[in-house]
BALOBA-1460 file (C-alpha; in Angstrom, 3 decimals):
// residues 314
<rec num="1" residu="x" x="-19.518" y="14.016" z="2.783"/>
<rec num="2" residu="x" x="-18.571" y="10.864" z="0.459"/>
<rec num="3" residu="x" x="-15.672" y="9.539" z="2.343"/>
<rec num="4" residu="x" x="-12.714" y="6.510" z="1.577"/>
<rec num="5" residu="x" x="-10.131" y="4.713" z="4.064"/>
<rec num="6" residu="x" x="-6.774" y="4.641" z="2.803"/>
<rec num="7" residu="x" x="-4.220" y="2.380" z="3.785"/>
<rec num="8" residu="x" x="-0.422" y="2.925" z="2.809"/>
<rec num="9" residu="x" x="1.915" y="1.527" z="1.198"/>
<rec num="10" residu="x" x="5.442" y="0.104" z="1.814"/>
<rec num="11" residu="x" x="8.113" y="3.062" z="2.928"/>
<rec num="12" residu="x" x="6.119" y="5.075" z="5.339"/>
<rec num="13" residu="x" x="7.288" y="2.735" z="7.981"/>
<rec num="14" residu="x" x="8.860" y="4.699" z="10.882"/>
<rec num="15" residu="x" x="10.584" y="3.587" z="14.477"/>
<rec num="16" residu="x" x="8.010" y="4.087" z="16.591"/>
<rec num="17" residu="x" x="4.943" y="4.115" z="14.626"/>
<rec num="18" residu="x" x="1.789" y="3.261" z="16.390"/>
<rec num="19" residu="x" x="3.096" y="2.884" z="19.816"/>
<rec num="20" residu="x" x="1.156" y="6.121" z="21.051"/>
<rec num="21" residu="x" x="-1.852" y="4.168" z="19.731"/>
<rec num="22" residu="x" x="-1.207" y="1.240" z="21.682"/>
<rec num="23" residu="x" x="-0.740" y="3.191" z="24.610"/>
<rec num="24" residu="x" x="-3.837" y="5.033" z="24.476"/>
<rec num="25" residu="x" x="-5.999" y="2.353" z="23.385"/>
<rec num="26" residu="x" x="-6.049" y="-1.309" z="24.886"/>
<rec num="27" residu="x" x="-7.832" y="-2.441" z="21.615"/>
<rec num="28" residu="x" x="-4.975" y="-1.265" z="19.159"/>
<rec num="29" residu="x" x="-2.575" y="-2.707" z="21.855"/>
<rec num="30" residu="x" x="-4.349" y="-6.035" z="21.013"/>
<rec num="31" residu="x" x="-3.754" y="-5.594" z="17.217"/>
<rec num="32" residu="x" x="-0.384" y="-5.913" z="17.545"/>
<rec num="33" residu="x" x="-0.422" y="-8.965" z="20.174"/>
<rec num="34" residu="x" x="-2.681" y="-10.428" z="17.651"/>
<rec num="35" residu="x" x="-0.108" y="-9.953" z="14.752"/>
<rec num="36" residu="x" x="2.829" y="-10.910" z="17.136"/>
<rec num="37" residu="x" x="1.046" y="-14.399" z="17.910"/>
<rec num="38" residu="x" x="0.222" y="-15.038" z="14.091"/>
<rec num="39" residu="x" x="4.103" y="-14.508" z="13.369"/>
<rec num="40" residu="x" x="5.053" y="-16.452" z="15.975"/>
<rec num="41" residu="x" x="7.660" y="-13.464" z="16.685"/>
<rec num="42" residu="x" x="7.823" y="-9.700" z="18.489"/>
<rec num="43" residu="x" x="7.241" y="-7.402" z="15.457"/>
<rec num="44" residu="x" x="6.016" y="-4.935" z="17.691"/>
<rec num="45" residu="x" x="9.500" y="-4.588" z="19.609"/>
<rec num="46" residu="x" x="10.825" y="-4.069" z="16.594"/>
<rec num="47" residu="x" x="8.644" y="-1.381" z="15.299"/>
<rec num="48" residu="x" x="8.633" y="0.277" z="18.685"/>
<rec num="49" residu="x" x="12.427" y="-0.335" z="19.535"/>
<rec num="50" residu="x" x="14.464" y="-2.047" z="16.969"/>
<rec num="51" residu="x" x="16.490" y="-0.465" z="13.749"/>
<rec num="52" residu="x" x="15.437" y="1.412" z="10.652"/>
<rec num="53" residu="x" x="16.535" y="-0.942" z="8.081"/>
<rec num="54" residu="x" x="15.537" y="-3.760" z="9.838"/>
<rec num="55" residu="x" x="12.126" y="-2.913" z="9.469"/>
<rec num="56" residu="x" x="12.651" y="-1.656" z="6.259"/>
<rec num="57" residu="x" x="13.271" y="-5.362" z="5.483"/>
<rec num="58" residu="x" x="10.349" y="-6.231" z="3.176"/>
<rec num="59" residu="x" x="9.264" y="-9.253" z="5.095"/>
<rec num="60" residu="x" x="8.711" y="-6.998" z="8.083"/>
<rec num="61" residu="x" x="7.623" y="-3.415" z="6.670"/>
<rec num="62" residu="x" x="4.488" y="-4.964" z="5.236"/>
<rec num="63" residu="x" x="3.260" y="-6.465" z="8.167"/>
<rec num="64" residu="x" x="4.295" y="-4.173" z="9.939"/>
<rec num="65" residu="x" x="2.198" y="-1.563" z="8.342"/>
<rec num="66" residu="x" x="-0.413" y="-3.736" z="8.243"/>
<rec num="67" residu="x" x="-0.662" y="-3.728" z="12.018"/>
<rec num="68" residu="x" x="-0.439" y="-0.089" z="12.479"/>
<rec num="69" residu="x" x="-3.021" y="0.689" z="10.302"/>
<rec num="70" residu="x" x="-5.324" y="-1.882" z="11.690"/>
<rec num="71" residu="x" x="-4.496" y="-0.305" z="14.962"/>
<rec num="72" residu="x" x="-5.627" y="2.983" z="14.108"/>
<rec num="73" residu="x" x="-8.735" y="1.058" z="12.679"/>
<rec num="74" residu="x" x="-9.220" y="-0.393" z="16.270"/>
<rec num="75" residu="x" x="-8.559" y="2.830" z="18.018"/>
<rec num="76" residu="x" x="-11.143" y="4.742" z="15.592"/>
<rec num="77" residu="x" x="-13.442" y="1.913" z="16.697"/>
<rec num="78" residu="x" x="-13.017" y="2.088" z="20.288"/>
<rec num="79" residu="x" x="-14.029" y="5.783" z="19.586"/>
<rec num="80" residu="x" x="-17.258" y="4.846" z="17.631"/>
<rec num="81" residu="x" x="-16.131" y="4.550" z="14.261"/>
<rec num="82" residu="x" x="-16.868" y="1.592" z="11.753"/>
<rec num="83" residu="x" x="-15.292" y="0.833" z="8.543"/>
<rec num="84" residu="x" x="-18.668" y="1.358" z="6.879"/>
<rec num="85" residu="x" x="-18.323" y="5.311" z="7.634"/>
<rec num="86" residu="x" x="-16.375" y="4.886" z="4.105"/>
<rec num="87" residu="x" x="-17.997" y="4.266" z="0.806"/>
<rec num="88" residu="x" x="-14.902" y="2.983" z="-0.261"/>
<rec num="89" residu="x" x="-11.434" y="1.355" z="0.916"/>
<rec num="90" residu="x" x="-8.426" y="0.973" z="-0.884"/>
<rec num="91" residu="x" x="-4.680" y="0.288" z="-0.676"/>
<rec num="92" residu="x" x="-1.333" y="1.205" z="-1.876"/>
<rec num="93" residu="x" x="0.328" y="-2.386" z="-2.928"/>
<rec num="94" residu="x" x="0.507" y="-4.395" z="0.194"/>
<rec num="95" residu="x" x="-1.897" y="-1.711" z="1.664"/>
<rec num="96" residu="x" x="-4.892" y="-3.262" z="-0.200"/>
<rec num="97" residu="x" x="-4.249" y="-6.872" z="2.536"/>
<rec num="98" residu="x" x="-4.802" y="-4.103" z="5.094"/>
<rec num="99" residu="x" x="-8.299" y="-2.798" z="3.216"/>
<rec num="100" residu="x" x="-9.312" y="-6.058" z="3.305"/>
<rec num="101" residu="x" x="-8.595" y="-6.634" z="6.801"/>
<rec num="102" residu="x" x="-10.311" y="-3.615" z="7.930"/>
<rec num="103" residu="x" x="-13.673" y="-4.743" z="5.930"/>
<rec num="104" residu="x" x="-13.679" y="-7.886" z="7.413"/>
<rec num="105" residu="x" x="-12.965" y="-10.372" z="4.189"/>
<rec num="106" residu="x" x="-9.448" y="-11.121" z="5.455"/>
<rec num="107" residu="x" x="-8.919" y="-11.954" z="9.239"/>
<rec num="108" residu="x" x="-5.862" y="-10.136" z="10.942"/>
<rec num="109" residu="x" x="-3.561" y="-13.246" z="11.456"/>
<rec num="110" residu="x" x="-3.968" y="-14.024" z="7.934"/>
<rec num="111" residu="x" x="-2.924" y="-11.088" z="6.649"/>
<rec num="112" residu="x" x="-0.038" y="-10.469" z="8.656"/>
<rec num="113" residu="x" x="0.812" y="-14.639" z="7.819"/>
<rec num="114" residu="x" x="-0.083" y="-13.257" z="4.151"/>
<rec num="115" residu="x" x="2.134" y="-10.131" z="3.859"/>
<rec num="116" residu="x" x="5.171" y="-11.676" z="5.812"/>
<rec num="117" residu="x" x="5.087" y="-14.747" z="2.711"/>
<rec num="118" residu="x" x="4.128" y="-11.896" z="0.397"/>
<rec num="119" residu="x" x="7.735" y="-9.909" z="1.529"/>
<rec num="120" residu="x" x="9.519" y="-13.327" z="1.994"/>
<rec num="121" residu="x" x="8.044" y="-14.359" z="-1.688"/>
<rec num="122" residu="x" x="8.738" y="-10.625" z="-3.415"/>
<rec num="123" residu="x" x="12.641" y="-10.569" z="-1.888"/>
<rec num="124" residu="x" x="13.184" y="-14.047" z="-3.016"/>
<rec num="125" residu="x" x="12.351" y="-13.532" z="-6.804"/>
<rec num="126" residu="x" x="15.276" y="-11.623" z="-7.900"/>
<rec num="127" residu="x" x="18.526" y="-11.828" z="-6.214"/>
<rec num="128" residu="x" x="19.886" y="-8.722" z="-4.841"/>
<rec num="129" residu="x" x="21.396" y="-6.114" z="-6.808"/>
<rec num="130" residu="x" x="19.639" y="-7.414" z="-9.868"/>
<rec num="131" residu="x" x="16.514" y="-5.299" z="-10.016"/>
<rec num="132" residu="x" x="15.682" y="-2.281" z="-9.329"/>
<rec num="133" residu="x" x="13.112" y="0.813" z="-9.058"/>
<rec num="134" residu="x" x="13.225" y="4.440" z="-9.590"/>
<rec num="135" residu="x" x="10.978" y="7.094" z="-9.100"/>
<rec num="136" residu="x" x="10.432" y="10.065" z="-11.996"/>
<rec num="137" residu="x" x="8.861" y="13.354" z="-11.115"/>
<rec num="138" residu="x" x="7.319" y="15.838" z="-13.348"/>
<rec num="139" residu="x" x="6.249" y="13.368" z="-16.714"/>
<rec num="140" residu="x" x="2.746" y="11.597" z="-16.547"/>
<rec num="141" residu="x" x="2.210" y="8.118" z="-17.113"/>
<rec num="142" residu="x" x="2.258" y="7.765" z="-21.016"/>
<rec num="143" residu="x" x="5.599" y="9.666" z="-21.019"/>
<rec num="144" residu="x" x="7.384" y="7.532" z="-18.459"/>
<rec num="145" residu="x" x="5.747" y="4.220" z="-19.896"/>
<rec num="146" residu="x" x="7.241" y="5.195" z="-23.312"/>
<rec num="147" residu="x" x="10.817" y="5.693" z="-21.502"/>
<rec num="148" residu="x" x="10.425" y="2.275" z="-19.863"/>
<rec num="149" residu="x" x="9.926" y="0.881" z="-23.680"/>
<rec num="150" residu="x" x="12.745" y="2.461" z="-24.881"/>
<rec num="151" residu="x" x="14.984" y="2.001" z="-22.158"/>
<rec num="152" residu="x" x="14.037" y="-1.997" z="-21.840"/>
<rec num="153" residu="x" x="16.526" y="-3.221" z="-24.685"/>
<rec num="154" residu="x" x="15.119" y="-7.063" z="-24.334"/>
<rec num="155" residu="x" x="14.948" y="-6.804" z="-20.085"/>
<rec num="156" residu="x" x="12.182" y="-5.917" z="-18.124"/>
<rec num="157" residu="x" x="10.981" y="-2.137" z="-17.477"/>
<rec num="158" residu="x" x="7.802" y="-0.955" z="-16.592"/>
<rec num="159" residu="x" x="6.087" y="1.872" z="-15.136"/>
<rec num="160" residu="x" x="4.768" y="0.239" z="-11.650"/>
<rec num="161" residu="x" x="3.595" y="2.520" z="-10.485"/>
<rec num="162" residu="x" x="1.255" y="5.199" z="-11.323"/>
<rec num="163" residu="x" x="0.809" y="7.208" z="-8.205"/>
<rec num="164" residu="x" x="0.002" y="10.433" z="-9.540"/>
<rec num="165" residu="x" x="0.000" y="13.026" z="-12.654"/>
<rec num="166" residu="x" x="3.567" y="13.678" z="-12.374"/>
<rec num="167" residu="x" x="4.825" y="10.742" z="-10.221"/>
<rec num="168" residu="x" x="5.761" y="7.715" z="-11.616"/>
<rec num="169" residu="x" x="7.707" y="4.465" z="-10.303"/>
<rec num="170" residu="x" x="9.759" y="2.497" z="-12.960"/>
<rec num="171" residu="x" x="10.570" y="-1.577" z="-11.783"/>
<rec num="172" residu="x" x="12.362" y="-3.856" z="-13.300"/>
<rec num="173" residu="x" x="16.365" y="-4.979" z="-13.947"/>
<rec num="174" residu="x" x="18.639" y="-2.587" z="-12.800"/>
<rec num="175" residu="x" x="20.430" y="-2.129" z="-16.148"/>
<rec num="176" residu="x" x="17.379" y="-1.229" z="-17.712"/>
<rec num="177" residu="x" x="16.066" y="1.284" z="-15.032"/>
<rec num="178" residu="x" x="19.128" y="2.861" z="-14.895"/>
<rec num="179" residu="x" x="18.899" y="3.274" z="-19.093"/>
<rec num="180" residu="x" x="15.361" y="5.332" z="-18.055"/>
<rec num="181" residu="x" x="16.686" y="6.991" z="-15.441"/>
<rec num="182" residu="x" x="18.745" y="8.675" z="-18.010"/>
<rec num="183" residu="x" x="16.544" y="8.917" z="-21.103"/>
<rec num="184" residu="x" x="14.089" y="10.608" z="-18.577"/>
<rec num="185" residu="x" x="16.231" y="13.372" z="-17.510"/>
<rec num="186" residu="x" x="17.169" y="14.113" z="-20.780"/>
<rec num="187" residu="x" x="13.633" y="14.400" z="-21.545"/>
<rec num="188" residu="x" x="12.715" y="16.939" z="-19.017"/>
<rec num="189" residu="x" x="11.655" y="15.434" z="-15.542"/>
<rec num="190" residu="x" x="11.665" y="17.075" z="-12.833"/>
<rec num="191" residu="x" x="13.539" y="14.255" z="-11.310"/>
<rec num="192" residu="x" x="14.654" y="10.777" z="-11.824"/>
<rec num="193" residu="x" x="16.281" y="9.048" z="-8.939"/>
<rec num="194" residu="x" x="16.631" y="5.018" z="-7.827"/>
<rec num="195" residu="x" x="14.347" y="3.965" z="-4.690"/>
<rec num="196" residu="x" x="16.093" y="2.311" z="-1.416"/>
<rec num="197" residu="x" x="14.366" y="-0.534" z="-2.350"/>
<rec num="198" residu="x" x="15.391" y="-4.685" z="-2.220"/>
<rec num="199" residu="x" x="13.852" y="-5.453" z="-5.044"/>
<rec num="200" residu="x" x="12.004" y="-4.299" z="-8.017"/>
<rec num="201" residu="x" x="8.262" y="-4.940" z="-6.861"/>
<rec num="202" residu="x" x="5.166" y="-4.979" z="-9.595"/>
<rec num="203" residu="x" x="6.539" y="-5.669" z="-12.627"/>
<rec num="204" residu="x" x="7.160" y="-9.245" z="-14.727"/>
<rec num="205" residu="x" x="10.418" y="-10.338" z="-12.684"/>
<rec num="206" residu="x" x="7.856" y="-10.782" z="-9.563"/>
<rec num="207" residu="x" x="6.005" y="-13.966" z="-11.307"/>
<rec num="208" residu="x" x="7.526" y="-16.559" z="-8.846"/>
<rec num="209" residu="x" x="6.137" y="-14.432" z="-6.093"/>
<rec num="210" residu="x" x="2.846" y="-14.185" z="-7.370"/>
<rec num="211" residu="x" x="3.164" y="-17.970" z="-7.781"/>
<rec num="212" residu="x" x="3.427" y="-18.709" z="-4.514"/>
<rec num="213" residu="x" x="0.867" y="-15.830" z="-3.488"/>
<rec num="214" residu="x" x="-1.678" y="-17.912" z="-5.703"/>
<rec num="215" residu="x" x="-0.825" y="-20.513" z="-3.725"/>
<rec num="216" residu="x" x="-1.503" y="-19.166" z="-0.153"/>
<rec num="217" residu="x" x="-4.618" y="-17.747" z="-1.401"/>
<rec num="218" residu="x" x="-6.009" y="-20.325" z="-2.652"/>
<rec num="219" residu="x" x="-5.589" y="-21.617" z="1.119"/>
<rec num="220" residu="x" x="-6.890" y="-18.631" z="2.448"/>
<rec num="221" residu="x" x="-10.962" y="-17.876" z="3.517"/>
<rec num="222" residu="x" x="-11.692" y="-14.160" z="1.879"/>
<rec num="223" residu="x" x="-15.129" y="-13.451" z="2.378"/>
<rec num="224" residu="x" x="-16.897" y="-10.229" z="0.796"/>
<rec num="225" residu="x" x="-15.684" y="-7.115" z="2.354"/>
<rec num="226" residu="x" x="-18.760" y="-4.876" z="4.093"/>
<rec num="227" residu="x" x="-17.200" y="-2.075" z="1.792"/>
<rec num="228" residu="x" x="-15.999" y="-2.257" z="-1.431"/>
<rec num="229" residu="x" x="-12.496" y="-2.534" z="-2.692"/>
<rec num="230" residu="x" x="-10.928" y="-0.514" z="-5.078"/>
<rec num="231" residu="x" x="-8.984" y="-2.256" z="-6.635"/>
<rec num="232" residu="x" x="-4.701" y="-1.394" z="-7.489"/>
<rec num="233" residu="x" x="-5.105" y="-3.794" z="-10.651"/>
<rec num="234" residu="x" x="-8.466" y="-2.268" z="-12.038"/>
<rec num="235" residu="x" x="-9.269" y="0.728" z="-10.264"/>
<rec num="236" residu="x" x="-12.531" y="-0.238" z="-9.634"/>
<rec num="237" residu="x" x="-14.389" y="-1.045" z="-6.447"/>
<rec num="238" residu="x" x="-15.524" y="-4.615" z="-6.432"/>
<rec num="239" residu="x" x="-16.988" y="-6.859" z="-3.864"/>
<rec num="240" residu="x" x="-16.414" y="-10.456" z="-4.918"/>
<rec num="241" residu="x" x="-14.222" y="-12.618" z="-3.548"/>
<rec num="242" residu="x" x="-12.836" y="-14.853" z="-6.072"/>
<rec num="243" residu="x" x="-12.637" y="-11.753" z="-8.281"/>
<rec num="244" residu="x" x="-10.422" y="-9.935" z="-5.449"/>
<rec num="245" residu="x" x="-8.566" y="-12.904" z="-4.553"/>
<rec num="246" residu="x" x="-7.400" y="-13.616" z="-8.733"/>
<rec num="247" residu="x" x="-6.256" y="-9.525" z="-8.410"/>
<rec num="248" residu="x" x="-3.983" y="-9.994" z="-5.336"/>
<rec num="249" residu="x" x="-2.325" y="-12.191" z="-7.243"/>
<rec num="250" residu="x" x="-2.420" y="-10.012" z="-10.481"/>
<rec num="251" residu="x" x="-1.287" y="-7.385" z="-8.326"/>
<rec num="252" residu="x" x="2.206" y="-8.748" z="-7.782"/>
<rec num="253" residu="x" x="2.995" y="-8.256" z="-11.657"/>
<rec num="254" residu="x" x="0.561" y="-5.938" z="-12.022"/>
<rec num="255" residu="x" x="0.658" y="-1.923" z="-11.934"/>
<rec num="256" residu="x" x="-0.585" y="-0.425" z="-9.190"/>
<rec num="257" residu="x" x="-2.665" y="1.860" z="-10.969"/>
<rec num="258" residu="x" x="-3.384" y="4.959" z="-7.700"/>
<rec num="259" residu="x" x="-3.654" y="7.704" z="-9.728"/>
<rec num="260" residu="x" x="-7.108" y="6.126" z="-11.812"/>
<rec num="261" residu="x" x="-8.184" y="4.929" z="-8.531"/>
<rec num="262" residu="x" x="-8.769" y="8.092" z="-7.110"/>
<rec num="263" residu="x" x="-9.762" y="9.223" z="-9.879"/>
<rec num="264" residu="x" x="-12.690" y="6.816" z="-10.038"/>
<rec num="265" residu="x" x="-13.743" y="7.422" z="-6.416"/>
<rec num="266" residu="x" x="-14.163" y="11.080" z="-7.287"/>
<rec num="267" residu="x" x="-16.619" y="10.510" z="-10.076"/>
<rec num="268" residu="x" x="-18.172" y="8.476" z="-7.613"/>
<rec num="269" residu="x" x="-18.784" y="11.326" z="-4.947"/>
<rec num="270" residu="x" x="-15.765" y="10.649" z="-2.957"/>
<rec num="271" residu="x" x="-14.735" y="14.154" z="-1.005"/>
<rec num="272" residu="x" x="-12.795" y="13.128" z="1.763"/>
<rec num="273" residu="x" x="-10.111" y="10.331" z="2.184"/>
<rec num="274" residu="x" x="-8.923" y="9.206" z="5.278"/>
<rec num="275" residu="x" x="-5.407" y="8.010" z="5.213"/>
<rec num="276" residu="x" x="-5.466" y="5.194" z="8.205"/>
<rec num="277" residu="x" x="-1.675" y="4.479" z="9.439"/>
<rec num="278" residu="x" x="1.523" y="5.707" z="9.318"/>
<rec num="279" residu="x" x="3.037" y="8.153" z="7.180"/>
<rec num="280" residu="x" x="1.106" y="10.680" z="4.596"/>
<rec num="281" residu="x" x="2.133" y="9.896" z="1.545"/>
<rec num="282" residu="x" x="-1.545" y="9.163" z="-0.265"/>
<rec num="283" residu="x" x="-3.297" y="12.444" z="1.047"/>
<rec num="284" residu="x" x="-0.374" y="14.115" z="-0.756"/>
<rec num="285" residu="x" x="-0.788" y="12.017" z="-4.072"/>
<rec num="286" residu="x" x="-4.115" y="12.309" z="-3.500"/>
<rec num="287" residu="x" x="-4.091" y="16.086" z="-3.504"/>
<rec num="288" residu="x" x="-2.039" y="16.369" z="-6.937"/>
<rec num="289" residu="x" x="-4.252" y="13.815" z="-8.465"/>
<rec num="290" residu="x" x="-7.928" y="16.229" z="-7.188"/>
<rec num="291" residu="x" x="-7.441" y="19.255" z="-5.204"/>
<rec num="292" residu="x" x="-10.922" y="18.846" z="-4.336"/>
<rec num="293" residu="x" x="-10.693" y="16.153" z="-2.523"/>
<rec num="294" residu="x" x="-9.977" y="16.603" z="1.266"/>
<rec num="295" residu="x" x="-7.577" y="14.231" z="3.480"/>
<rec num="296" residu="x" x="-7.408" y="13.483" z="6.666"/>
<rec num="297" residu="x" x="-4.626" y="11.474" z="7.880"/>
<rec num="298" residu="x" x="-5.420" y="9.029" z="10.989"/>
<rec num="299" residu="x" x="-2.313" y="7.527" z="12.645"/>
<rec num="300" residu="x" x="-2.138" y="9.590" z="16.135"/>
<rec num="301" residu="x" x="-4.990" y="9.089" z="19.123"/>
<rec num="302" residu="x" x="-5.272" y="13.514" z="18.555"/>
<rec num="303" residu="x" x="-5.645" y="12.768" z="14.889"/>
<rec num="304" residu="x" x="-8.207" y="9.252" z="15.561"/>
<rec num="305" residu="x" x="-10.240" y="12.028" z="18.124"/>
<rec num="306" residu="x" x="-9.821" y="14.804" z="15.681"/>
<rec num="307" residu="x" x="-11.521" y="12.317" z="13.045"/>
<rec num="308" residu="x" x="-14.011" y="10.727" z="15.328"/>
<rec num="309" residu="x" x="-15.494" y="14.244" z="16.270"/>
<rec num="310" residu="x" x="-15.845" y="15.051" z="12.984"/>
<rec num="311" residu="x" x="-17.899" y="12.201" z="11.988"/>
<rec num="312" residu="x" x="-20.071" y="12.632" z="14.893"/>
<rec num="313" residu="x" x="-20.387" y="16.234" z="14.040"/>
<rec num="314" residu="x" x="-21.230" y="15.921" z="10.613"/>
């Protein structure tokens, strides 16, 4: 069994999330003391106890995520389980921060310091109610990328997203997205609908924030990871640092390209995925993109025992 850690991406944050982990394991409890301490706030109060939309807030869902997933990476250690179980690790967006982490090229208080700039940065580059995103069911990438052509009239529209063969996430100004939301009804998705979202993320209007991500990278140790990245930008594993530092950046503007990155791990052996966190949103993309792929999700101590045993089985 060929297996790759997953780490999601931003809106499978949940009240709550993680807080059986820290409970059950004193090492995941230190994750998110560790991230705390970096921010030089309580994140964890208010992912255990605070409001929805507050952590929806993209300056705290993504490191907020961040921690839980490395928290479920600690507990799976405390329960014998290394990162280099997985041929592979990848990311969803901000997810691919948390890969890093978990392979050791990116320490945890930088990327918590790294993903609460990277929110901060993303939020700040188009004021509110200017952009926007919308997801379209049910027409594959080269449909929906036509649509966002079409629809762009001189702004900005772009298929961000390609998370699957018949999901798609359009970014860019809201006038524009709402011209594809339209033109892709009419021709034939499934559905078409705008994303709670503050801001249209991975697409051209994000420049300034991938300005000033170049910026905190380039004061920022990465080291190699112990297994490779696959990358959103080039879905591709690579191992290099300056290469992988040059696609975070990318990555801001860039399309997160899922549904080739699975893809690619398959005709690399890849059977299993282990989605590491909160939420399940990748096993299911995974599952539409190669049925023969199993998940796992890993975001519970039952399901971090269930997954232990069945390495130690195998």
């Amino acid at each position: 069994m060929t297996r790759a850690f997953l780490f999601p991406g931003q809106g499978a944050q949940t009240i709550g999330m993680g807080r059986d982990l820290a409970d059950a394991y004193p090492d995941a409890r230190a994750v998110y003391d560790a991230v705390d301490e970096a921010l030089g706030e309580k994140l964890s109060a208010l992912i255990w106890e605070g409001e929805q939309d507050t952590l929806t807030l993209t300056r705290n869902a993504q490191p907020a995520l961040m921690a839980t997933s490395m928290a479920a990476m600690a507990a799976l250690k405390a329960e014998g389980v290394e990162v280099t179980a997985a041929a592979f690790v990848a990311g969803h967006s901000l997810g691919e921060y948390t890969a890093l982490c978990a392979a050791g090229a990116l320490s945890l208080a930088d990327a918590a310091r790294l993903l609460r700039l990277r929110g901060e940065a993303m939020q700040a580059a188009v004021p509110a109610g200017e952009g926007a995103m919308a997801a379209v069911l049910g027409l594959d990438f080269d449909a929906v990328s036509a649509i966002a052509q079409e629809a762009a009239e001189g702004q900005v529209c772009a298929a961000a997203n390609d998370n699957d063969p018949a999901q798609v996430v359009l970014s860019g100004d809201r006038e524009a997205v709402l011209r594809a939301v339209e033109i892709a009804k009419v021709q034939g998705a499934k559905r078409a609908l705008l994303l709670p979202v503050s801001a249209p993320f991975h697409c051209a209007l994000m420049q300034p924030a991938a300005d000033a991500m170049a910026e905190a990278l380039r004061d920022t140790r990465l080291t190699a990871p112990a297994v490779p990245l696959v990358g959103n930008v080039t879905a591709e594993a690579g191992s290099d640092p300056d290469q992988i530092t040059a696609r975070l950046v990318e990555q801001v503007t860039g399309r997160v390209r899922w549904r080739e990155s699975v893809a690619w791990m398959a005709a690399q052996g890849v059977t299993e995925t282990w989605e590491i966190g909160a939420g399940k949103a990748l096993s299911g993309m995974v599952k539409r993109i190669d049925r023969t792929i199993a998940t796992r999700s890993v975001g519970t101590p039952d399901e971090v025992k269930a997954a232990a045993e069945s390495l130690h089985d195998a």
